[in-house]
MISEVEX-292444 format. One line per 2 residues: number of its first residue (from 0); for each residue x, y, z of C-alpha. Coordinates in Angstrom, 2 decimals. Layout:
// residues N
NUM	X Y Z; ...
//
This chain:
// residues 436
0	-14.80 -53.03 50.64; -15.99 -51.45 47.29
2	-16.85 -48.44 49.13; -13.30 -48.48 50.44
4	-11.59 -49.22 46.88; -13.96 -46.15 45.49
6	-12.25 -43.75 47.88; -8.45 -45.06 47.42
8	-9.66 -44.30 43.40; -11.19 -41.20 44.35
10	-7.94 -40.28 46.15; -5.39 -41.61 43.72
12	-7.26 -39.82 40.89; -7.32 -36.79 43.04
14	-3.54 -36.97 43.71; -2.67 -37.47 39.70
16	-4.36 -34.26 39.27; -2.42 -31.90 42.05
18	0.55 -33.72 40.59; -0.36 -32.54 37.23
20	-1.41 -28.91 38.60; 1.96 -28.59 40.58
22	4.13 -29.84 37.76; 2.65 -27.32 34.66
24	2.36 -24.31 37.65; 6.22 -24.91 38.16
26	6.82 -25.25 34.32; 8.07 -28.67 33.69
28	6.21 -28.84 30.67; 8.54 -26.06 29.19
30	10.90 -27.22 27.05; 12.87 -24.42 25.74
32	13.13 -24.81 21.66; 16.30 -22.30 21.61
34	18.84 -23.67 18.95; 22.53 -24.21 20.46
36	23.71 -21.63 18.56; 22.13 -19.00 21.30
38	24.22 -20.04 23.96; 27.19 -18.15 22.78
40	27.31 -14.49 22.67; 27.67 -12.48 19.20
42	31.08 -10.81 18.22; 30.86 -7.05 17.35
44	31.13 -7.71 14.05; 28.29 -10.44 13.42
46	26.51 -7.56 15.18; 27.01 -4.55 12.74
48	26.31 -7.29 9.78; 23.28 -7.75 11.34
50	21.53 -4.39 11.50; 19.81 -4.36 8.23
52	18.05 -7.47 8.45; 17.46 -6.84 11.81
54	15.92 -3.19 11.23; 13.71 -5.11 8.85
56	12.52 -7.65 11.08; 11.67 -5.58 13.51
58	9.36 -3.05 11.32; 7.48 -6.26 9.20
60	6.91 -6.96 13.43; 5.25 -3.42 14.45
62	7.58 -3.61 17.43; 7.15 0.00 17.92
64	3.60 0.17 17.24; 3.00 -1.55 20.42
66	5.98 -0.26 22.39; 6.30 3.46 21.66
68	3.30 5.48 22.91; 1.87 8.20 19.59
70	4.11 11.51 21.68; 6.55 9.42 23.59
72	10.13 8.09 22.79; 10.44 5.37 20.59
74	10.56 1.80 22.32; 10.05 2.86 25.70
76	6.91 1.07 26.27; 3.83 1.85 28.33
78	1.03 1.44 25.53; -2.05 0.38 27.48
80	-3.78 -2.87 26.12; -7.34 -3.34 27.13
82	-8.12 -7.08 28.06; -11.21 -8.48 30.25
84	-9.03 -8.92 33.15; -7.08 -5.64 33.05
86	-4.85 -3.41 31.29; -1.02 -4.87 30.26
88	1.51 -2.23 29.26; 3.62 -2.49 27.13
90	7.05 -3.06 28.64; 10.68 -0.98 27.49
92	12.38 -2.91 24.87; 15.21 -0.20 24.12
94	18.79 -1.61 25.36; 18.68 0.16 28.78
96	19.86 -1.85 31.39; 17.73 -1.10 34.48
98	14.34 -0.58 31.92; 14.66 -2.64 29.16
100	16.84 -5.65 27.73; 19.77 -4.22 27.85
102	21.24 -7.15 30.02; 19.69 -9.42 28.08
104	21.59 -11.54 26.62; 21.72 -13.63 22.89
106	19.67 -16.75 24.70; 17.57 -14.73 26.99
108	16.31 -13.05 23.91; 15.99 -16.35 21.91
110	14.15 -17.65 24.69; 11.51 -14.90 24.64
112	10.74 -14.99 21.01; 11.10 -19.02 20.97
114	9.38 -19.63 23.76; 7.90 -16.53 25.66
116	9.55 -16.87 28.67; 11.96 -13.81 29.66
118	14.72 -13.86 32.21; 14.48 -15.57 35.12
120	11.98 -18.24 33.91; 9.18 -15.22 33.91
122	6.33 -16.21 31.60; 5.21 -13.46 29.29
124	1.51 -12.49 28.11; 0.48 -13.60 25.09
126	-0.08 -9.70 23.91; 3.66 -10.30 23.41
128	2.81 -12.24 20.18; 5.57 -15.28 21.21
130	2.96 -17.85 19.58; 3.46 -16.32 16.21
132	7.57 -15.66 16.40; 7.98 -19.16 17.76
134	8.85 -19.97 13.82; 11.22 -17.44 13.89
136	14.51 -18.96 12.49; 17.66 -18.73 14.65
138	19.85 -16.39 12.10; 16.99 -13.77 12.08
140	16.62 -14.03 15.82; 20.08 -12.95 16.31
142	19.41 -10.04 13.88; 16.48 -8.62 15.68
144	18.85 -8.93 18.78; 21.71 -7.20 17.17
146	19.32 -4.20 16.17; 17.38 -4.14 19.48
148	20.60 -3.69 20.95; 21.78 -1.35 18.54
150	18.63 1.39 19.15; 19.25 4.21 21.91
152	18.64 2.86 25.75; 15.88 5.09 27.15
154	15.30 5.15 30.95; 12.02 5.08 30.56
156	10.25 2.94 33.76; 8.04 0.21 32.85
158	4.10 0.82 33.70; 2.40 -1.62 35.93
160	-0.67 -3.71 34.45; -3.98 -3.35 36.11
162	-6.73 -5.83 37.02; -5.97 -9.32 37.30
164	-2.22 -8.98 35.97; -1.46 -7.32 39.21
166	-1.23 -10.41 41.00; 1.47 -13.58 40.64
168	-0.60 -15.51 37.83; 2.34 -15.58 35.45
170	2.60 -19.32 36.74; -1.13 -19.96 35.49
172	0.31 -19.09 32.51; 1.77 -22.23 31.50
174	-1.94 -24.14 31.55; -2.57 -21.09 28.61
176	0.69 -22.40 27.08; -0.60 -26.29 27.15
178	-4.11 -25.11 25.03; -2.97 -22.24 22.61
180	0.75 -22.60 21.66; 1.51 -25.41 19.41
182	4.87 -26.04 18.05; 4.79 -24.31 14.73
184	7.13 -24.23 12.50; 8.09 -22.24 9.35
186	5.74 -22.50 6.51; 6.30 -24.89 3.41
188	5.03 -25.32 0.31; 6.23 -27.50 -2.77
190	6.82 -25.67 -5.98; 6.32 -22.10 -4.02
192	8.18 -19.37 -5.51; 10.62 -17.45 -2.63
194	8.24 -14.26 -2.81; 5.14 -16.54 -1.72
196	7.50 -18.31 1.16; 8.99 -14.98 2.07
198	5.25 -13.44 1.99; 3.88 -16.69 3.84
200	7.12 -16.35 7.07; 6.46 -13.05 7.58
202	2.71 -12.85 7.84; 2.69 -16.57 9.84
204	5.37 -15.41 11.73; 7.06 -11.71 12.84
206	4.54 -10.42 11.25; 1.52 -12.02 13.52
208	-0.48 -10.84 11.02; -3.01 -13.43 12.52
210	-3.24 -12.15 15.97; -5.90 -9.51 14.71
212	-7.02 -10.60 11.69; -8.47 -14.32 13.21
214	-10.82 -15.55 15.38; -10.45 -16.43 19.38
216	-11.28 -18.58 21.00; -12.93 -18.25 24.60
218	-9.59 -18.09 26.36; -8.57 -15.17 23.57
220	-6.19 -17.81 22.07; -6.09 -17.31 18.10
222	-7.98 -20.24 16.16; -5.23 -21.36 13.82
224	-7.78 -23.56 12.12; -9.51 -20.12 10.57
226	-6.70 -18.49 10.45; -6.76 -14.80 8.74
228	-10.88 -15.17 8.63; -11.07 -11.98 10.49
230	-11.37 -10.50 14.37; -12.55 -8.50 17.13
232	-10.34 -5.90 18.18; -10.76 -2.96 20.62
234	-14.38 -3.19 19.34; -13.91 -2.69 15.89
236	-14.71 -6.01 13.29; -11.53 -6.59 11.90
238	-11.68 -8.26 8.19; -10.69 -11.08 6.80
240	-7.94 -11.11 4.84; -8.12 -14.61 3.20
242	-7.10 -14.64 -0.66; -10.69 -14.69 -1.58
244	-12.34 -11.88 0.92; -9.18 -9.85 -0.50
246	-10.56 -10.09 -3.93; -14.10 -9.66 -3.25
248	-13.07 -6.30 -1.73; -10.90 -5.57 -4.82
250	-8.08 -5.63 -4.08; -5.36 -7.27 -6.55
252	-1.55 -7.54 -5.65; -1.07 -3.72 -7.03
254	-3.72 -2.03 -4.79; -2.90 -4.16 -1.52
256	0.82 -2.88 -2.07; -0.45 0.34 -2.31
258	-2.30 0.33 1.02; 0.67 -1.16 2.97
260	2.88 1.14 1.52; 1.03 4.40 1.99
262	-2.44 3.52 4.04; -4.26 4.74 0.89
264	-6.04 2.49 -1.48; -9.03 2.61 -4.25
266	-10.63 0.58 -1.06; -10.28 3.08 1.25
268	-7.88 4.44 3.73; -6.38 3.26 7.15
270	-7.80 3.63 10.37; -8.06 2.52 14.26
272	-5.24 0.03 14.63; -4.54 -0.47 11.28
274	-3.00 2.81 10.82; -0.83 2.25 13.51
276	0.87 -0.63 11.58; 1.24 1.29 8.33
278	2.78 4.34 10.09; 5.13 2.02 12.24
280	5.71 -1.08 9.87; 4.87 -1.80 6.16
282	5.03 2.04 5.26; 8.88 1.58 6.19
284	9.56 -1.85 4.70; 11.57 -2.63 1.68
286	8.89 -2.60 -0.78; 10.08 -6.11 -2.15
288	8.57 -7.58 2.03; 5.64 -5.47 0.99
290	5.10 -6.96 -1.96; 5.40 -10.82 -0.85
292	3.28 -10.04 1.74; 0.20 -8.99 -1.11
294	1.34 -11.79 -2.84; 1.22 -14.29 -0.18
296	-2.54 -13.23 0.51; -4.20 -13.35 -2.64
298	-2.67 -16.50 -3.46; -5.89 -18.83 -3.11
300	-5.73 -22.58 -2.36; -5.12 -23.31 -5.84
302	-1.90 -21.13 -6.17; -3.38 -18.92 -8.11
304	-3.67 -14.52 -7.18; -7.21 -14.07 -6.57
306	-8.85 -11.65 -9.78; -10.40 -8.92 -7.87
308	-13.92 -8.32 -8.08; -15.47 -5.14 -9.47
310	-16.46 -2.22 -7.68; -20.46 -3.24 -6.20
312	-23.33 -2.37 -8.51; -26.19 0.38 -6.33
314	-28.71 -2.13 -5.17; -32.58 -1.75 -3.66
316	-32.67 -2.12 -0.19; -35.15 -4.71 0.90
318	-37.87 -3.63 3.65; -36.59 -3.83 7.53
320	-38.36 -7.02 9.89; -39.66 -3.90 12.11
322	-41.24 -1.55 10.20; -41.81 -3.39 7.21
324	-40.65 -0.43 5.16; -37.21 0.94 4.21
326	-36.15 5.06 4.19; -33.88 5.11 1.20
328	-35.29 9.05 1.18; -33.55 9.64 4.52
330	-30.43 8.16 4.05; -30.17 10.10 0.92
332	-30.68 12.99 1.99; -28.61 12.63 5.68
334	-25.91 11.78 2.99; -26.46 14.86 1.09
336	-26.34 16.78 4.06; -23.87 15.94 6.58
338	-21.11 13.80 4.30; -21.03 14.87 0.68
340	-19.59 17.98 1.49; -16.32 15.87 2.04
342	-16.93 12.32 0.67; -18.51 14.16 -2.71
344	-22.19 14.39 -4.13; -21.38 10.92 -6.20
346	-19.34 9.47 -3.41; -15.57 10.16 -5.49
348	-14.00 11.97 -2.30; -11.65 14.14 -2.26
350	-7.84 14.12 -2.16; -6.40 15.12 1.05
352	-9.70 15.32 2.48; -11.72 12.90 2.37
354	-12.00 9.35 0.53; -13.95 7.91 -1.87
356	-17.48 5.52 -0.73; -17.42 4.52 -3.81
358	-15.52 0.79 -3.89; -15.31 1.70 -0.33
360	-14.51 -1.63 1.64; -15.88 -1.03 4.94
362	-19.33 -0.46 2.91; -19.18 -4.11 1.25
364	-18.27 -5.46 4.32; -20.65 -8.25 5.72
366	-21.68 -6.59 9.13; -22.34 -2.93 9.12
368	-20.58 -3.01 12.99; -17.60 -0.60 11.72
370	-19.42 1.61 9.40; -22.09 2.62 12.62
372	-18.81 3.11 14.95; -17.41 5.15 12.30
374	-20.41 7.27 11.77; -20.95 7.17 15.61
376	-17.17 8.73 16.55; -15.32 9.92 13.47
378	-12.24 9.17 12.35; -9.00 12.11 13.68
380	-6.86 13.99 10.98; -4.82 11.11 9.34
382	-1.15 11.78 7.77; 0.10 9.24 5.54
384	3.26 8.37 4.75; 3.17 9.69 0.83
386	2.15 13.47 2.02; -1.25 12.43 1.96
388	-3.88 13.39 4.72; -7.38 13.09 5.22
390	-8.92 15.72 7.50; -10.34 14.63 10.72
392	-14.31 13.05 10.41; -16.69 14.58 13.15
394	-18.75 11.53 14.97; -22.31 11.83 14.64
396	-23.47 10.48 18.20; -25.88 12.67 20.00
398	-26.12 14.89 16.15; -28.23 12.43 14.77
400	-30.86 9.80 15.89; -29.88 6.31 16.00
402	-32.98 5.73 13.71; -31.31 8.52 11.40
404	-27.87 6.32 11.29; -29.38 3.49 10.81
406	-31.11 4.78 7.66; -27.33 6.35 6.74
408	-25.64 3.29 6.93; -28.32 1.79 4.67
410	-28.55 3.82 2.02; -24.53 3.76 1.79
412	-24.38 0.13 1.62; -27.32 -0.23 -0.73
414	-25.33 2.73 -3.12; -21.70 1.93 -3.07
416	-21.69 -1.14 -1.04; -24.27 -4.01 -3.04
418	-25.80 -4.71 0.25; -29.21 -5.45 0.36
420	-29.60 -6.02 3.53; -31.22 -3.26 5.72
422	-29.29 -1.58 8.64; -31.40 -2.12 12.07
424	-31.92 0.51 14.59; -30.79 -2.31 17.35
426	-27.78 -2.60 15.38; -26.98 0.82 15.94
428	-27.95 0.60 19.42; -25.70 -2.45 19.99
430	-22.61 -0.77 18.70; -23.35 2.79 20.79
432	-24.03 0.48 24.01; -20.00 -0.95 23.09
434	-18.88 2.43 23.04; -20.45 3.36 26.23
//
């Protein structure tokens, strides 16, 4: 008899499970949050009134960093992004009818930013950032629709993903839904001034500022609970941006502006993805998004802007675990050699050519990961939106010995970066075994 109760358990248990299984796969968890107002289409006129906000929605989102390939026409899609399943492109979001969303209509396209499910009851991929426009409010919903709609229809095919994606796992989709999309709404704050909340909805939300900048977690979900504590991207270490990282980098409302708005900063300059959102987005914004943006991160927990910190001090390098010994001399000298030419003999750069290591960010930065990748491939020619350039940075992989880079990177950290800590030759080999 018990044995006989343990298997009716077993089973029953069993059964509650495919139950649960069959009911997420077919999506009865997914309650649509689209507001009433969606169900109605938009007069020609709400339309036209529309178009500014809309336009301006729309850049603080780098739509068309992500869905306009560098030579191809704008909003046509097929931008390839590299996961560990496969490659997802990028899908046509100009209003062509057989391509893009041109048949969408005012609640299809609610739906999608709301809740990330297209036409049809199609699940997207979460490299459509739906978990950070979810606290998109209704009014500005209907403005990014009337300027989507607005933009020229391209008949431009869509690109089919790669890998896993190939296959019908939108379903499985859903159980990803359950773990990593929680019902967010748009931030609050008593006593914050309208630049902070304005700063705060647009990096929290359109903006998905926090798709890059924080953690994952092992099903490449973002971490809300470190939110804007930095990432992994493409292989490249990608900062945090919390209030107080800001301002230990130096950065103060002012200089953060500046970087948005041109790409070009006392910090530095611009580069990998980065400089994809300043050409496509906050170059373009109305500088007063720009500037609640800075102001929304350097505001530290106690409502205060962060004071930024001064440019590092040159500091001695402390002796590597294995040699015992450091080679300031080298790094020195492979600096004299191969980069002051452009960066300058006292690290000040030059305009239009090169920039400055001195204050340098990526030098102060914890891990030397970025600085070895940089050294390793170069950076190409870079035009910024001001008129300013900075000529293309050869990479010095298979020019110089990984020993000889690692010595590099310490001697620039130790001189414009106040890091004390010695670059390791299995550092070096770590990040040229990512590349390969």
């Amino acid at each position: 008899m018990k044995r006989r109760g343990l298997r009716i358990a077993i089973g029953c248990i069993f059964g509650v499970v495919v139950l649960f299984v069959v009911a997420v796969l077919s999506g009865l968890f997914n309650q649509s949050t689209v507001s009433s107002q969606a169900k109605s289409p938009l007069t020609e006129e709400q339309m036209q009134s529309l178009l500014p906000r809309g336009r301006e929605l729309a850049l603080a989102g780098d739509c068309f960093g992500c869905h306009s390939q560098p030579q191809g026409p704008r909003g046509s899609g097929g931008v390839a992004i590299d996961t560990p399943f496969g490659t997802l492109h990028s899908t046509n979001i100009t209003p062509d009818p057989k391509h893009g969303i041109g048949d969408y209509t005012r609640e299809d396209f609610h739906r999608v930013l709301r809740d990330g499910v297209a036409p049809g009851g199609r699940n997207l991929y979460p490299a459509m950032p739906y978990v950070f426009t979810h606290i998109t409010r209704p009014d500005d919903i209907d403005a990014l629709y009337a300027y989507f709609m607005s933009i020229e229809p391209i008949a431009v095919s869509n690109v089919s993903n790669t890998g896993v994606f190939q296959f019908p796992v939108r379903p499985f989709m859903n159980f990803w839904n359950l773990l990593n999309f929680p019902d967010r709404e748009p931030p609050s704050k008593t006593n914050a001034s309208e630049q902070w909340l304005r700063g705060a909805y647009l990096v929290q939300g359109v903006g998905h500022c926090a798709a890059c900048h924080t953690p994952q977690n092992f099903m490449m979900g973002t971490d809300f609970s470190r939110s804007l504590q930095g990432g992994n991207i493409n292989g490249v270490d990608v900062p945090d941006i919390t209030a107080g990282n800001l301002s230990r980098r130096g950065f103060d409302v002012r200089t953060l502006v500046q970087y948005l708005n041109t790409g070009v900063s006392p910090q530095g300059t611009a580069y990998s993805d980065m400089y994809t959102v300043v050409h496509f987005s906050t170059s373009q914004m109305q500088t007063d998004d720009v500037q609640a943006i800075a102001t929304y991160l350097l505001t530290g927990p106690d409502g205060k802007i962060a004071v930024p910190a001064a440019p590092p001090e040159p500091v001695s390098v402390a002796a590597t675990p294995e040699t015992g010994e450091t080679d300031q001399v080298t790094g020195r000298l492979t600096y004299a050699s191969a980069c002051a030419g452009c960066h300058g003999a006292n690290g000040e750069g030059i305009p239009n050519v090169a920039p400055a290591m001195y204050g340098n960010s990526t030098l102060a930065s914890d891990s030397p990961h970025n600085l070895i990748k940089v050294i390793l491939e170069g950076i190409p020619t870079q035009v910024f939106s001001d008129g300013q350039r900075m000529y293309a940075m050869p990479g010095f992989s298979g020019e110089l010995s990984n020993e000889t880079i690692a010595d590099l990177a310490t001697w620039l950290r130790g001189q414009w970066g106040g890091k004390s800590t010695p670059v390791t030759v299995e550092q070096v080999n770590a990040v040229v075994r990512a590349i390969d």
